[in-house]
C-alpha positions as CSV (number, residue, x, y, z in Angstrom):
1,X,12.2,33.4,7.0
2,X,9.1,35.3,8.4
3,X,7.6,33.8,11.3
4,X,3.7,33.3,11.2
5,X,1.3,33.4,13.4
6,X,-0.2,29.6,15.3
7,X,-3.7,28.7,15.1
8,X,-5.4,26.2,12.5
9,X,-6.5,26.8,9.2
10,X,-4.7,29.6,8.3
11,X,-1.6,29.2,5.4
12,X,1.9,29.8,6.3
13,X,3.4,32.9,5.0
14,X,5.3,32.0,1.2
15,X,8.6,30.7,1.9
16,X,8.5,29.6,5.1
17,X,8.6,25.8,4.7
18,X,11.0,26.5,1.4
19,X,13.5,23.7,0.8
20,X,15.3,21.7,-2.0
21,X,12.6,19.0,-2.2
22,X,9.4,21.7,-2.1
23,X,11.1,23.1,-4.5
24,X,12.2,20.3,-6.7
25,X,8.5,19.4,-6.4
26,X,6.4,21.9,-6.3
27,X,4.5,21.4,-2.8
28,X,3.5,23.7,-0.1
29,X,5.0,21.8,2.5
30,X,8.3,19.2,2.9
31,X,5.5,16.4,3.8
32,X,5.6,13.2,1.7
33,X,3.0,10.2,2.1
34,X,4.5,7.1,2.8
35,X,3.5,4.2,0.2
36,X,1.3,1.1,1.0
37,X,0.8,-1.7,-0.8
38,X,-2.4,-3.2,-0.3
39,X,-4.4,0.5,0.3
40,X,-1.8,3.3,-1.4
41,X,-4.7,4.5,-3.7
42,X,-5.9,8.2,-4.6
43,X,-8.3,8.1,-1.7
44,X,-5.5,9.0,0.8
45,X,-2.8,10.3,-1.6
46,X,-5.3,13.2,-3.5
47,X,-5.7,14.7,0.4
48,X,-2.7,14.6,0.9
49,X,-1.2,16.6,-2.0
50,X,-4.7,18.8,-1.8
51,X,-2.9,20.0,2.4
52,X,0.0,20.9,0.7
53,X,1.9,17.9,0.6
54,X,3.0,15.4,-1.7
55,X,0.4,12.2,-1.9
56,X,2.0,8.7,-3.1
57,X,-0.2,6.7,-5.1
58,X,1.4,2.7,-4.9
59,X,1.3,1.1,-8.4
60,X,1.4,-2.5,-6.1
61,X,-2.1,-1.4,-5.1
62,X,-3.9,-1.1,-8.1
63,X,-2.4,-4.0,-9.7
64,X,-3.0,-3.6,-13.0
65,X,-1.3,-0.9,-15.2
66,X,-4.5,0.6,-16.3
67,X,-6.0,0.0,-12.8
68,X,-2.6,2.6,-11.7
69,X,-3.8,4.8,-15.0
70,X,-7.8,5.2,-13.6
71,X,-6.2,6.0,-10.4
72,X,-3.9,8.6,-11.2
73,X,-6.6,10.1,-13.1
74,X,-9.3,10.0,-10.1
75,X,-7.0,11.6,-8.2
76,X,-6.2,14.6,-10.8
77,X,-10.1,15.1,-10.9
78,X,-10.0,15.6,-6.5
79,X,-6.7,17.7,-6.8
80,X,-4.9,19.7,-9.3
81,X,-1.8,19.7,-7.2
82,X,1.1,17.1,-7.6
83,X,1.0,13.5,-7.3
84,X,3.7,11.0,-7.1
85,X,3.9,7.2,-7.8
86,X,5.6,4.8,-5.6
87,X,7.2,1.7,-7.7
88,X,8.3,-1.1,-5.4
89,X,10.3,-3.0,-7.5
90,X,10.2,-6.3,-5.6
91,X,6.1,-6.4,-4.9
92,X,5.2,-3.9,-8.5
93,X,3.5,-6.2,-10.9
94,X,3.9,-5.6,-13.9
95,X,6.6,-2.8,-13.2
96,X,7.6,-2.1,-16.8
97,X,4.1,-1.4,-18.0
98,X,3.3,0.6,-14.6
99,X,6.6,2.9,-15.4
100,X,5.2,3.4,-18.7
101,X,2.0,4.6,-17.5
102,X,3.4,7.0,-15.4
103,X,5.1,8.7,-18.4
104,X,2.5,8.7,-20.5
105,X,0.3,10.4,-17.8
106,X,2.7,13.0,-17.2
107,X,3.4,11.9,-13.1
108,X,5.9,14.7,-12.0
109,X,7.7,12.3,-9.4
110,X,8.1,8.7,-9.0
111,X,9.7,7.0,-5.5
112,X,11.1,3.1,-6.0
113,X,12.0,1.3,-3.2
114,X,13.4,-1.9,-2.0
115,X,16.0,-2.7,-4.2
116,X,18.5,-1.7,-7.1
117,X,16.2,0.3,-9.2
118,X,18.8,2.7,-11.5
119,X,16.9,0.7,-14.9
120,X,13.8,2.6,-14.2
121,X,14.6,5.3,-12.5
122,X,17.0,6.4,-15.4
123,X,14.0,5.7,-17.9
124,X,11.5,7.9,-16.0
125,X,14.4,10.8,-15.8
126,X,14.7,10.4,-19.3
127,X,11.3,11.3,-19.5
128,X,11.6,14.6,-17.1
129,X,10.5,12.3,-14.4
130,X,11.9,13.2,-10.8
131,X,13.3,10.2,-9.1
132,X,13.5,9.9,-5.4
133,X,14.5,6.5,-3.8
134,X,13.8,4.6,-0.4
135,X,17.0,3.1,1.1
136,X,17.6,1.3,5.1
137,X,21.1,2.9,5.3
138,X,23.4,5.6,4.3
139,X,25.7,2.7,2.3
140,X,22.7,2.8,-0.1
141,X,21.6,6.1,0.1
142,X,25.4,6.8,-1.4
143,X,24.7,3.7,-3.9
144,X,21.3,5.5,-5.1
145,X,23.4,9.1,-5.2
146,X,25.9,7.3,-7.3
147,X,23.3,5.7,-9.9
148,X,22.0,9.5,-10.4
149,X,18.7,9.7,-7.9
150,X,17.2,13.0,-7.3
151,X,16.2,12.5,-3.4
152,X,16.6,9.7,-1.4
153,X,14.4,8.7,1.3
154,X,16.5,7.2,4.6
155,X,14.3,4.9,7.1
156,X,15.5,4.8,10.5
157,X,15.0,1.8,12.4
158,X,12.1,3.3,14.1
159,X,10.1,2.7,10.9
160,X,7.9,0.2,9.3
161,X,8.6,-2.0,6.3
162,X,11.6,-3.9,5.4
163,X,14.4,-4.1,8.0
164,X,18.3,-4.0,7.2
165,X,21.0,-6.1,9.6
166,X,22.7,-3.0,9.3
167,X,20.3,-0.2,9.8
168,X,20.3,3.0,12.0
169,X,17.8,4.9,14.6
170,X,16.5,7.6,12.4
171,X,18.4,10.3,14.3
172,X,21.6,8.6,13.7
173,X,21.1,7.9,10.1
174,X,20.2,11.5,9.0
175,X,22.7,13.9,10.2
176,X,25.5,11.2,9.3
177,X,23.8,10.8,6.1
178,X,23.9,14.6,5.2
179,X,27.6,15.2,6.0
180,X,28.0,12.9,3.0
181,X,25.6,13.5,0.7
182,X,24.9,16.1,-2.1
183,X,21.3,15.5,-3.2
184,X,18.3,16.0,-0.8
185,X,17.8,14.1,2.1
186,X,14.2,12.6,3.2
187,X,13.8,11.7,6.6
188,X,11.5,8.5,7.1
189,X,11.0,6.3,10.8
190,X,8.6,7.3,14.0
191,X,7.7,11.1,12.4
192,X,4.2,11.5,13.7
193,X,4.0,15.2,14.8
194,X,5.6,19.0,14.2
195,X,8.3,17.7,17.0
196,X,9.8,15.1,14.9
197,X,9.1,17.1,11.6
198,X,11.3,19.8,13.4
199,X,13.8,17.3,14.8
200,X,14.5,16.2,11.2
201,X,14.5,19.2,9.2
202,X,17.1,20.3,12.2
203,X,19.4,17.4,11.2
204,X,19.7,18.5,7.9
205,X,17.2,16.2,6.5
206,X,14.6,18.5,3.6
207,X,11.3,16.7,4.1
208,X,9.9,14.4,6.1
209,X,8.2,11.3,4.6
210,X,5.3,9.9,6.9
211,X,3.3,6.7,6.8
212,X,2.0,5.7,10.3
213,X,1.0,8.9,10.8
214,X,-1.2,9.3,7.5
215,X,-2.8,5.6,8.1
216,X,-4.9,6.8,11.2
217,X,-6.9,9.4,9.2
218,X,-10.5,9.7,8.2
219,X,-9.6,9.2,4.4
220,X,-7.0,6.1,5.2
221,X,-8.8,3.1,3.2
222,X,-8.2,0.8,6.1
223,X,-10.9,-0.2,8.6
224,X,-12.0,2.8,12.0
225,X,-10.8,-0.6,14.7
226,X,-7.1,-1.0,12.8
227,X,-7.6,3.1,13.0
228,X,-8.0,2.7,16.5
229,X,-5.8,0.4,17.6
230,X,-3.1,3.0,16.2
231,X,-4.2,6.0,18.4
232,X,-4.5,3.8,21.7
233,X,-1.1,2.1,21.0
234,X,1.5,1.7,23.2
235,X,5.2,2.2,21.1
236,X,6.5,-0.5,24.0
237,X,4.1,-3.1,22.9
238,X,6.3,-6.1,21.4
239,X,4.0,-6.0,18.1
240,X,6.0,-2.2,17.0
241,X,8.7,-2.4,19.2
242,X,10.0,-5.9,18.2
243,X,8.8,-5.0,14.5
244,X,10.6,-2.2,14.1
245,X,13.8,-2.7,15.9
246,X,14.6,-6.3,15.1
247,X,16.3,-6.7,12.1
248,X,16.2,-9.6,9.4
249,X,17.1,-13.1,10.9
250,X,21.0,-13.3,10.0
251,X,20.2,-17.1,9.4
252,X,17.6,-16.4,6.9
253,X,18.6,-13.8,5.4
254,X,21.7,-15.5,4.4
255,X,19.9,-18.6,3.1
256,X,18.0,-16.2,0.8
257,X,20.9,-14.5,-0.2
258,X,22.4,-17.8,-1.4
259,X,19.5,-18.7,-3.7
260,X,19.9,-15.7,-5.8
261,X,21.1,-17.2,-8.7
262,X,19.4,-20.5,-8.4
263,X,15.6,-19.2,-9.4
264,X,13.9,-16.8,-11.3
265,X,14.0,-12.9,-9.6
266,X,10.6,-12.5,-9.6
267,X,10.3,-15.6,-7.2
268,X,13.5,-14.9,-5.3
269,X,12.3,-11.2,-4.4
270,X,9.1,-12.5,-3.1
271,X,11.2,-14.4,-0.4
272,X,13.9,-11.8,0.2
273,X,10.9,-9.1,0.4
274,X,9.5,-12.5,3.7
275,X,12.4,-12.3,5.0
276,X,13.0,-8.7,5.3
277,X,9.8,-7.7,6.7
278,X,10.2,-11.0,9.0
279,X,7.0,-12.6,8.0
280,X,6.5,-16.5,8.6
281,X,6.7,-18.5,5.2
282,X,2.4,-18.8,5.7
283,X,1.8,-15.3,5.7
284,X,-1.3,-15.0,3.5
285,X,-1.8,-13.0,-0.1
286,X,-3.5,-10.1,0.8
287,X,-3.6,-8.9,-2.8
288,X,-4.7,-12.5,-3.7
289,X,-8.4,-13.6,-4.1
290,X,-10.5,-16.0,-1.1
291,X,-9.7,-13.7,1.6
292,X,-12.7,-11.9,3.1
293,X,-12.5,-8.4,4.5
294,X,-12.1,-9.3,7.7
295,X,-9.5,-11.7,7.5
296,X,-7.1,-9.3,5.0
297,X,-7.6,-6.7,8.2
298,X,-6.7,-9.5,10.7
299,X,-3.6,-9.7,8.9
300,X,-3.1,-6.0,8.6
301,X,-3.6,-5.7,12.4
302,X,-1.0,-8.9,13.1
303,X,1.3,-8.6,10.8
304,X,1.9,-4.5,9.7
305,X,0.3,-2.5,12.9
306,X,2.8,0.5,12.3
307,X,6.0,1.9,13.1
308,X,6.7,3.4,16.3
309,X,5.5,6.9,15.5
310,X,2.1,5.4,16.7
311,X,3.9,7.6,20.1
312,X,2.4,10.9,18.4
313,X,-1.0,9.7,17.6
314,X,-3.5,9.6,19.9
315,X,-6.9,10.5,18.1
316,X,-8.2,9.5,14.2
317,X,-8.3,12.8,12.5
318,X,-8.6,14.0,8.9
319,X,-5.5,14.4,6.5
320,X,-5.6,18.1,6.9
321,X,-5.8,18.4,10.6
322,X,-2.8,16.0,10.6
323,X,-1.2,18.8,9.1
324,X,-1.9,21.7,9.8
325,X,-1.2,20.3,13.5
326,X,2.1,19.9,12.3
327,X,2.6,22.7,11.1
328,X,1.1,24.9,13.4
329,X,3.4,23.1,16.0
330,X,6.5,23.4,14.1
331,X,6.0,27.0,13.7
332,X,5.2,27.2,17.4
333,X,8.9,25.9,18.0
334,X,10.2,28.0,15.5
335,X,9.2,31.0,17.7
336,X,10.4,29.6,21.0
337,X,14.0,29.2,18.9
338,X,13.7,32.4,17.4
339,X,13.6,34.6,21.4
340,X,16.1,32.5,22.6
């Protein structure tokens, strides 16, 4: 690979971010939006994919299949670069009609998460749809492989979102996850910056997926004071470190677990989905109606600051300084490898 020289807004020379999931997708740069279920819209995914990445509309988010369809079609009219569409199968409303969407609208690559998901991710492959998957551990990453996934998506411990009793620190899970996988690896927990991007692409993994880091940017859909919060954070403070490292309550985990088969999935997910993000049984609807603005971003701020790569962020910046600082970064320690 050609090394290129550091300084912003300049383009890296063809090639030299080349790997199986730019490739397999078309994009500039092995950077994939994290998805978010109450904000996850085109306003932060069409930047995204417009710096060279690949942005992650969240069906959960629009609620409504032809809420998802408007969407995907505002963001085709800011950006005619690729676009992906995150389907969580335990929060998606509506999931089969949202899938169905995304075929007929021609979405080159869809992400599920959260739970078993071969059902649609076979139906959207059928359709020449990629599919990638979000797992907590390399047992499921192999599941996923098994059930035929194109990518899978590996969230250390240092991440946000739901928590497994048996998950890893990001840098264990990724290199022990490569020696044992065949399909691309995307590494997910505490990336904020061009040091973790390198750190992970040096483990083997082929992208990086980010989420905290894309949240404090000018585009982000959430308020400038949960914006903020995020850049003066501390990763020590109990609200991310307890957050992210904890994992599920044994106890309550297991008296989920046993109720599987006693009610119907849709209402059994819900409270697996509570007890894996370790929310107390009065956590409010945020996608629900009676909540003002400011008490959905009270909620935001309590109960979903971020993930520990609040560490790399210190200032609000836009979607493409995010990355191009990255970048420019990662290519900085490219050069220092490169004399050694």
């Amino acid at each position: 690979m050609t090394d290129a020289p550091s300084g912003r807004g300049r383009s890296s020379p063809p090639g030299i971010w080349r790997t199986r999931i730019t490739e397999m997708l078309g994009i500039e740069y092995p950077i994939i939006e994290g998805a978010f279920g109450t904000f996850g819209t085109s306003a932060l995914a069409a930047p995204v994919s417009e710096a060279g990445g690949l942005g992650m509309i969240t069906a959960t988010a629009l609620r409504t299949p032809e809420g998802l369809r408007q969407d995907i079609r505002r963001a085709r009219s800011l950006t005619g670069k690729p676009i992906g569409v995150n389907l969580t199968v335990m929060t998606c409303p509506g999931i089969d009609e949202m899938c169905q969407v995304v075929i007929e609208e021609g979405i080159p690559v869809v992400e599920t998460a959260s739970y078993r998901a071969d059902a649609y991710g076979k139906r959207l492959q059928a359709a020449g749809v990629k599919w990638i998957h979000k797992v907590a551990t390399v047992k499921h990453a192999l599941a996923a492989e098994q059930q035929g996934v194109d990518a899978v998506v590996i969230v250390g411990l240092e991440g946000a979102g739901f928590k497994s009793i048996l998950q890893l620190p990001t840098l264990v899970s990724i290199p022990w996850a490569v020696k044992q996988l065949k399909i691309p690896v995307i590494a997910a927990g505490g990336i904020g910056d061009g040091r973790g991007f390198m750190a992970a692409l040096a483990m083997g993994a082929e992208a990086v997926y980010l989420g905290t880091a894309f949240m404090a940017t000018r585009e982000c859909p959430i308020s400038e004071r949960h914006k903020q919060s995020m850049a003066a954070a501390d990763p020590t403070e109990p609200r991310y470190r307890e957050r992210c490292l904890a994992p599920p309550r044994p106890e309550e985990l297991a008296r989920v677990m046993a109720e599987r088969d006693s009610e119907p999935v849709d209402s059994w997910l819900r409270k697996l989905e509570r007890v894996m993000l370790k929310d107390p049984a009065d956590v409010p609807d945020l996608m629900g109606d009676g909540l003002t603005e400011e008490a959905v971003e009270e909620e935001i701020l309590r109960s979903l600051p971020g993930s520990l790569a609040v560490a790399a962020i210190d200032r609000v910046v836009s979607v493409r300084e995010l990355m191009e600082n990255m970048i420019s970064e990662a290519e900085d320690i490219r050069r220092r490898w490169s004399i050694c």
